[in-house]
C-alpha positions as CSV (number, residue, x, y, z in Angstrom):
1,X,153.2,195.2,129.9
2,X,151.1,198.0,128.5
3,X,150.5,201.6,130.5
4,X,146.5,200.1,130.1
5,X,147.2,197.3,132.6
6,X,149.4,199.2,134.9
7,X,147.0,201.8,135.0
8,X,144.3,198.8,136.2
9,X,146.5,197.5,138.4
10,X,146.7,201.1,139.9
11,X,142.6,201.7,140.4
12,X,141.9,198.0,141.5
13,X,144.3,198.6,144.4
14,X,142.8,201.8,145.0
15,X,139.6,200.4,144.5
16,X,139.4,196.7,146.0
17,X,135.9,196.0,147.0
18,X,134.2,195.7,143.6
19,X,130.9,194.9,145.5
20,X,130.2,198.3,146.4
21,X,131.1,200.1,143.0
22,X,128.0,201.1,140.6
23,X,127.4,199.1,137.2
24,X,128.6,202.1,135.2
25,X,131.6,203.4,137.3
26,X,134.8,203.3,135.3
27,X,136.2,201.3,138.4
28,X,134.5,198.2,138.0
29,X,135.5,198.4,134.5
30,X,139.1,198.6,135.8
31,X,138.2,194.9,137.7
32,X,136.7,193.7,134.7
33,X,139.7,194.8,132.3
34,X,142.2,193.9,134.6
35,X,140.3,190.1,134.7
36,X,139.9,190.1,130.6
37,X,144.2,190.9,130.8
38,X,144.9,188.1,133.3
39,X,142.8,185.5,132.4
40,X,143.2,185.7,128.8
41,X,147.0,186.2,129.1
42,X,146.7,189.6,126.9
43,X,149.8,191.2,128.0
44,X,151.7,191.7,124.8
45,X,148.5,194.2,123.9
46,X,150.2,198.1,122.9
47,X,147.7,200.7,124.8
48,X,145.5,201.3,121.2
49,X,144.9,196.9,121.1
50,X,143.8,197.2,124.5
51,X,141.9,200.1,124.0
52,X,140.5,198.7,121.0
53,X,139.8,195.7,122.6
54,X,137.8,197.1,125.6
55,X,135.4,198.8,123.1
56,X,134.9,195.8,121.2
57,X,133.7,193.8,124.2
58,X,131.4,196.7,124.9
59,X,127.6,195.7,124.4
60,X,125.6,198.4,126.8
61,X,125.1,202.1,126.8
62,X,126.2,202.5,130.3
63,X,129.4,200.4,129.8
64,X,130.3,202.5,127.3
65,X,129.4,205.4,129.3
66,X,132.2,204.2,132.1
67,X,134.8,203.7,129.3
68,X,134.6,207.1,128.5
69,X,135.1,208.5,132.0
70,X,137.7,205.3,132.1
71,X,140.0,207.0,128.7
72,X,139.9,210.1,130.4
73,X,140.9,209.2,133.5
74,X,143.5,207.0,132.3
75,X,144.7,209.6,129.8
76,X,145.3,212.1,133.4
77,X,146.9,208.7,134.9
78,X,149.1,208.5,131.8
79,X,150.4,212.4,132.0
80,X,151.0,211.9,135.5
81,X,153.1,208.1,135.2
82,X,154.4,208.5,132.0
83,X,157.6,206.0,132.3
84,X,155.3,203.4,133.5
């Protein structure tokens, strides 16, 4: 598994109740990555595929808006887990 997903993982347990998150929080694009990963069986994804990925799918300005404010805070995630 790929730090991405277990960083997911990490905010949609944190963060269960997707209902009361904004459109452009990065947190709902945790549940919606996390989704993509399980759904489509994209587990053997390095971080930068992922990453890559996630962009790609990207179609609004406030989307892309959360994935910024998603690198960053999985970027501080990754300094602070980085065996996982």
């Amino acid at each position: 598994m790929t730090g991405v997903y277990n960083y997911v993982v990490a905010v949609t347990k944190r963060y269960p109740d997707k209902k009361v998150l904004k459109f452009n929080q990065p947190q709902l694009l945790a549940h919606d990555v996390r989704y993509d990963i399980e759904h489509h069986h994209l587990y053997d994804y390095t971080d930068k595929q992922m990453l890559d990925h996630i962009v790609a799918c990207l179609h609004d300005d406030e989307f892309r808006q959360a994935f910024r404010a998603f690198k960053h805070n999985y970027r501080s995630w990754l300094r602070r887990h980085p065996a996982e």
